[in-house]
C-alpha positions as CSV (number, residue, x, y, z in Angstrom):
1,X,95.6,-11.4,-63.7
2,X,92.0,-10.9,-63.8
3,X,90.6,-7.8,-62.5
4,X,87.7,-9.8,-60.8
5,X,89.9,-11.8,-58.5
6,X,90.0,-11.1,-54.7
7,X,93.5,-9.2,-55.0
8,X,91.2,-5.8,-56.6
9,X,89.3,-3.8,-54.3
10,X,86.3,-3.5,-54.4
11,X,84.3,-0.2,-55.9
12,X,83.2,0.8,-52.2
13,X,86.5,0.7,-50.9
14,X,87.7,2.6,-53.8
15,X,84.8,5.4,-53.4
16,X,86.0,5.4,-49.4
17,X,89.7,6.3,-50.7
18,X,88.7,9.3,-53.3
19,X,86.6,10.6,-50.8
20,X,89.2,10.7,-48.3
21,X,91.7,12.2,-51.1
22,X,89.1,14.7,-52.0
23,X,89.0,15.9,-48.1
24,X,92.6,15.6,-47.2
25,X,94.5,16.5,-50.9
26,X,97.6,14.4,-50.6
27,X,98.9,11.5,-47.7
28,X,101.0,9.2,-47.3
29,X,100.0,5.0,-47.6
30,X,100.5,5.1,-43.3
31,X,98.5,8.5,-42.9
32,X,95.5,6.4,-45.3
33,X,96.0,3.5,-43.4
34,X,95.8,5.1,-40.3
35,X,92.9,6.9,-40.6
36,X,91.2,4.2,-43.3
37,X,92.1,0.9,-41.5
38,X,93.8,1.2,-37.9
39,X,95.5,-1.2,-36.7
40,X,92.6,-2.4,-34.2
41,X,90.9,-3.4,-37.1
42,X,93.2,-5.3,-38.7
43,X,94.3,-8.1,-36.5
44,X,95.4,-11.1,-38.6
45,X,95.0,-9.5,-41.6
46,X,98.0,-10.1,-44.1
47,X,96.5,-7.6,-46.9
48,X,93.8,-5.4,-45.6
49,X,91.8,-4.3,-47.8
50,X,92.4,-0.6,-47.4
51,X,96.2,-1.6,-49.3
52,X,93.6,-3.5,-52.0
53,X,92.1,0.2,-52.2
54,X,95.5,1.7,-52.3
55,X,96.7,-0.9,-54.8
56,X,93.8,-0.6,-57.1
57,X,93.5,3.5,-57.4
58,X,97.0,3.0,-58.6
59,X,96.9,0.4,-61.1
60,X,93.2,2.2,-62.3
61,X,95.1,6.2,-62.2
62,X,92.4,7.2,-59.9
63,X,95.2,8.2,-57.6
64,X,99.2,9.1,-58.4
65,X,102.0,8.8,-55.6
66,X,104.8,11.1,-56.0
67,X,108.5,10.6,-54.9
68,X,108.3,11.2,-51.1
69,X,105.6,8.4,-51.5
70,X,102.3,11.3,-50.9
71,X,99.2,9.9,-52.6
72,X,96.5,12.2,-54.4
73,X,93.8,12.2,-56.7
74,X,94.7,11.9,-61.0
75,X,91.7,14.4,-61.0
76,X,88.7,15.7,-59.0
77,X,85.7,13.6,-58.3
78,X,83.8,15.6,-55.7
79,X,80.8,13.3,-56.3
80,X,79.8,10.1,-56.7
81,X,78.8,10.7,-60.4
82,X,82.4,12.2,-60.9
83,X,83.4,8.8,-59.4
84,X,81.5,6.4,-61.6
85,X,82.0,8.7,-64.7
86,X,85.7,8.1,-64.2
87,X,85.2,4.6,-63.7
88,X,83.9,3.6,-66.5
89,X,86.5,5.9,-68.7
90,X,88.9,4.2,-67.2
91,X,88.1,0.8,-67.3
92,X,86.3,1.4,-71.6
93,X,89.7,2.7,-72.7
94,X,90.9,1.3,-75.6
95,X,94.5,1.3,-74.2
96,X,93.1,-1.2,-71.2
97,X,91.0,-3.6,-73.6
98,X,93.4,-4.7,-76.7
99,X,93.5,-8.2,-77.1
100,X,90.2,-8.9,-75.9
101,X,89.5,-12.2,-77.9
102,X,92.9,-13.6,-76.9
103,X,93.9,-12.4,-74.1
104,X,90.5,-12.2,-71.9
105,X,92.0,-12.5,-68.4
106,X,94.8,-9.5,-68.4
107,X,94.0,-6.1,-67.1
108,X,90.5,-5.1,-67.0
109,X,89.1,-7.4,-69.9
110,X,87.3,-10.0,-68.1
111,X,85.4,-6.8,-66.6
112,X,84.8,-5.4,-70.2
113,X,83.5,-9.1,-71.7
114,X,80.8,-10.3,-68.6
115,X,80.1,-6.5,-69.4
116,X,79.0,-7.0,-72.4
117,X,77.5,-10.5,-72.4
118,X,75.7,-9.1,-69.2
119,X,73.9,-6.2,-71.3
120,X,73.0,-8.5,-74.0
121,X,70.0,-9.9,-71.9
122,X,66.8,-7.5,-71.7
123,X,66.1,-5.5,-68.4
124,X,62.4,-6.6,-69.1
125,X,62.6,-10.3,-68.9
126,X,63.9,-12.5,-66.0
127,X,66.8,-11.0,-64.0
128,X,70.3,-12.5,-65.0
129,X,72.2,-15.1,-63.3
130,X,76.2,-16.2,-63.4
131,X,75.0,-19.5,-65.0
132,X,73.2,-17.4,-68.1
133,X,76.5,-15.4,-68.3
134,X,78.6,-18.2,-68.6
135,X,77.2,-19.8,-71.1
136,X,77.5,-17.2,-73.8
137,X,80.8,-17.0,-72.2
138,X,81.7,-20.2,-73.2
139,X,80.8,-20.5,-76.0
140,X,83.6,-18.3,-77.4
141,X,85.9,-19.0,-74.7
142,X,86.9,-22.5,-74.6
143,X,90.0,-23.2,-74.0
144,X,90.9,-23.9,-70.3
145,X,91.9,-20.8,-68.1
146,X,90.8,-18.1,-70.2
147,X,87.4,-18.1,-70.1
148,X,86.9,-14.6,-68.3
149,X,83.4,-15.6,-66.7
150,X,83.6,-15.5,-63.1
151,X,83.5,-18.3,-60.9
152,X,81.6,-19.0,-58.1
153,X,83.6,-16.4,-55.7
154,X,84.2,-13.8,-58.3
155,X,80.9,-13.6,-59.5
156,X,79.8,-11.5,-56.3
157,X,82.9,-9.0,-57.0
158,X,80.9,-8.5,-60.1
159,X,77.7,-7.8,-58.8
160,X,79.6,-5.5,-56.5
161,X,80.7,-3.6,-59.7
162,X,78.0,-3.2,-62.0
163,X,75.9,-1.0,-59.7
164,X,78.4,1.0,-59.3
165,X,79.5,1.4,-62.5
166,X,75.8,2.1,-63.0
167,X,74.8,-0.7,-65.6
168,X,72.9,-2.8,-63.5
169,X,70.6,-3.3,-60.4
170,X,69.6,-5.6,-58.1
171,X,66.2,-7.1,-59.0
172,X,63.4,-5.5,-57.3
173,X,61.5,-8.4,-56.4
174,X,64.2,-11.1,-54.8
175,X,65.0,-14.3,-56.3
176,X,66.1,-17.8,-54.9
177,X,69.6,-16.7,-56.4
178,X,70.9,-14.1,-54.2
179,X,73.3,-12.9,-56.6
180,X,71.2,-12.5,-60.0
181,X,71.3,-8.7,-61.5
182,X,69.4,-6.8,-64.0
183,X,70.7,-4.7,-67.0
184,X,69.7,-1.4,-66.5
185,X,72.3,1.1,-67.9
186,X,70.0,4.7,-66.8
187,X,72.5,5.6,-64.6
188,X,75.8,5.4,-66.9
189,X,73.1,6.8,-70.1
190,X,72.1,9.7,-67.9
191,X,75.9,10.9,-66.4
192,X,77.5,10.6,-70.0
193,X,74.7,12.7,-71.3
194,X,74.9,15.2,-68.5
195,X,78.6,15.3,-69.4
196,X,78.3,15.7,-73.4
197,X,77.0,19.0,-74.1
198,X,74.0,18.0,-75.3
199,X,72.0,19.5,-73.0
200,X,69.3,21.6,-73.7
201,X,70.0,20.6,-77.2
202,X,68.0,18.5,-79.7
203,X,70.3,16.1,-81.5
204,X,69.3,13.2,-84.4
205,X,68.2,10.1,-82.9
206,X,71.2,8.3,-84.4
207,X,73.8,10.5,-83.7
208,X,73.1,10.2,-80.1
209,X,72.5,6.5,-80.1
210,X,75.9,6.7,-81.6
211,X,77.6,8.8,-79.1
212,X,76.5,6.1,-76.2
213,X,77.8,3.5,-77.7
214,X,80.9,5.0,-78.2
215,X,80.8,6.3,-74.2
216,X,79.6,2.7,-72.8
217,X,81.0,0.5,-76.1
218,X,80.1,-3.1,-73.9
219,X,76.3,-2.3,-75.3
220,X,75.0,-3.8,-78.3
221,X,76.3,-2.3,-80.7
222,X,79.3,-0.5,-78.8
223,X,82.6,-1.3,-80.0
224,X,83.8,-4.1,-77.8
225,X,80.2,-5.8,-77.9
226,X,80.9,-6.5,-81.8
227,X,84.8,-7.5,-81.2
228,X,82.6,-10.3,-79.0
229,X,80.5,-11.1,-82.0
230,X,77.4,-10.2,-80.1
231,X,74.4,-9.2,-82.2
232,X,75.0,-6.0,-83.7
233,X,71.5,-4.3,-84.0
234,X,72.9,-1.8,-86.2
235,X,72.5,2.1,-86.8
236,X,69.1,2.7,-86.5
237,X,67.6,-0.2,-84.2
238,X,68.3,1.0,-80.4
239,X,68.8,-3.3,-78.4
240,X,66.7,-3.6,-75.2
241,X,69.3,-2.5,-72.9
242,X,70.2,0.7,-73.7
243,X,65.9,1.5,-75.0
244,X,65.2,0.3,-71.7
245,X,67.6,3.7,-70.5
246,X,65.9,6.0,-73.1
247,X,62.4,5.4,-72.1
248,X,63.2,5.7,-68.4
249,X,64.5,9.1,-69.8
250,X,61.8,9.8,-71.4
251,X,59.4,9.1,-68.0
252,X,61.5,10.7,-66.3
253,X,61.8,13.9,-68.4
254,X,65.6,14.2,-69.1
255,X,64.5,13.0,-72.5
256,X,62.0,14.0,-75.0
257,X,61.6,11.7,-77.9
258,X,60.2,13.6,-81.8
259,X,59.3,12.0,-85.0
260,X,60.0,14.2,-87.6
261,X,58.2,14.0,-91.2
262,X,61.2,15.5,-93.2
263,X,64.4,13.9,-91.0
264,X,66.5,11.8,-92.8
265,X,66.5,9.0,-90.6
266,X,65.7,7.1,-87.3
267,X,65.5,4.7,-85.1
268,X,63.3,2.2,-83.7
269,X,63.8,1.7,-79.8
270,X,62.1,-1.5,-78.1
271,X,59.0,-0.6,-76.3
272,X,56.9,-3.6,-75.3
273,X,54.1,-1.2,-74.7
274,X,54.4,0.3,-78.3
275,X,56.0,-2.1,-80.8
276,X,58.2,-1.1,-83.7
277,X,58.2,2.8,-82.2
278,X,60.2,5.2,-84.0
279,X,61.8,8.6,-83.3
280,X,63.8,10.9,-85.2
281,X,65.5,13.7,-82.9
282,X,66.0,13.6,-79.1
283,X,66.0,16.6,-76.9
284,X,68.1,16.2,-74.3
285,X,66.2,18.5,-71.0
286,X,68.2,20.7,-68.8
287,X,66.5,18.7,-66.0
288,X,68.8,16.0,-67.0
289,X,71.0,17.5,-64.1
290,X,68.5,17.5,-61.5
């Protein structure tokens, strides 16, 4: 069953359940349901969604229910960081993405290949619709009921999930298309870096490119990407999603970019405003935490 179909919960709903979890330790489904989703609220309702939420933690390990039927948290996530963080090891695990050129629909995997088709496009050009999506999508994925692009009521479940899993935005000037996104991976770059022990640290250019990839493999490059036969842009060429991230970084501060004369190798990042740019090392700030 795909994971973008109406019978998963959606990430807010999820967020609304750790938090709860993280307040309360351990409760059983009628003590969440209670105090999630009373029964005022739920009038007609055959599967509310706070049982979608309930569900979903389970199927994901965000939450473990033991034999007298008490749910609690797999681990703690006292922020929303810790949340998405957990998210997104969750959902990049190898264990929950074999099979993705044959079996695209099962598990996760239709979240793992719009993923990566989705950060294929550059933040810097127009922002990305379903349609766009699709056909790449389709183009590897044509035999009937297993193309993993989502229809016209799943795609908003998507655009639900890639903010929060901190690879996309909404576009900051609106569109016609209500539910067009744009790549922008910052948020997922900056947590997994905060999390690496890399800060305060300068570390080869490539050796860090490398360590995102691995941490977020549905970027060029990454490890589930090439499975999809999407452009590899190789070692030492950084694709326009994941440059986009460094030179926020590097605005920002968190990042710090140096060309060494005497370093053995290094990259070239996509900067519109500096073409063919090239860095060696990367010092990763302690303001990276702020």
């Amino acid at each position: 069953m795909a994971f973008l179909n109406v019978d998963r919960a959606l990430p807010p709903q999820l967020w609304a359940l750790v938090r709860l979890l993280s307040a309360r330790k351990s409760l059983t489904d009628s003590q969440v349901k209670a105090l999630m989703s009373p029964d005022s609220l739920n009038a007609g309702k055959t599967d509310p969604p706070v049982q979608l939420a309930i569900r979903t933690s389970l199927e994901l390990g965000l939450v473990v229910q033991d034999e007298s039927g008490k749910l609690a948290l797999q681990r703690p996530m006292p922020s929303l960081a810790d949340f998405q963080h957990c998210l997104r090891e969750i959902l990049f695990s190898p264990a929950r993405n074999t099979d993705l050129e044959s079996d695209p629909i099962s598990g996760n995997r239709d979240m793992t290949i719009v993923l990566s088709y989705f950060l294929s496009f550059d933040p810097l050009d127009s922002p990305v619709t379903r349609t766009q999506v699709d056909e790449i999508s389709a183009r590897s994925f044509s035999v009937e009921g297993k193309n993993p692009t989502p229809s016209n009521v799943r795609w908003p479940r998507f655009v639900h999930w890639v903010p929060m899993l901190g690879l996309g935005v909404a576009p900051l000037i609106p569109t016609s298309d209500s539910g067009t996104l744009t790549p922008d991976c910052t948020r997922a770059v900056r947590q997994m870096l905060a999390r690496s022990g890399l800060v305060g640290k300068t570390v080869s250019a490539v050796d860090l490119v490398r360590r995102i990839r691995e941490a977020i493999p549905v970027l060029p490059g990454g490890a589930y990407s090439i499975r999809l036969d999407i452009p590899d842009p190789g070692q030492q060429v950084v694709d326009p999603a994941l440059s986009f991230a460094l030179l926020r970084g590097e605005h920002e501060g968190w990042l710090q970019f140096n060309r060494f004369s005497d370093s053995a190798s290094s990259v070239t990042i996509a900067d519109r405003d500096k073409p063919n740019r090239r860095f060696s090392d990367i010092v990763v700030s302690e303001s990276i935490n702020g």
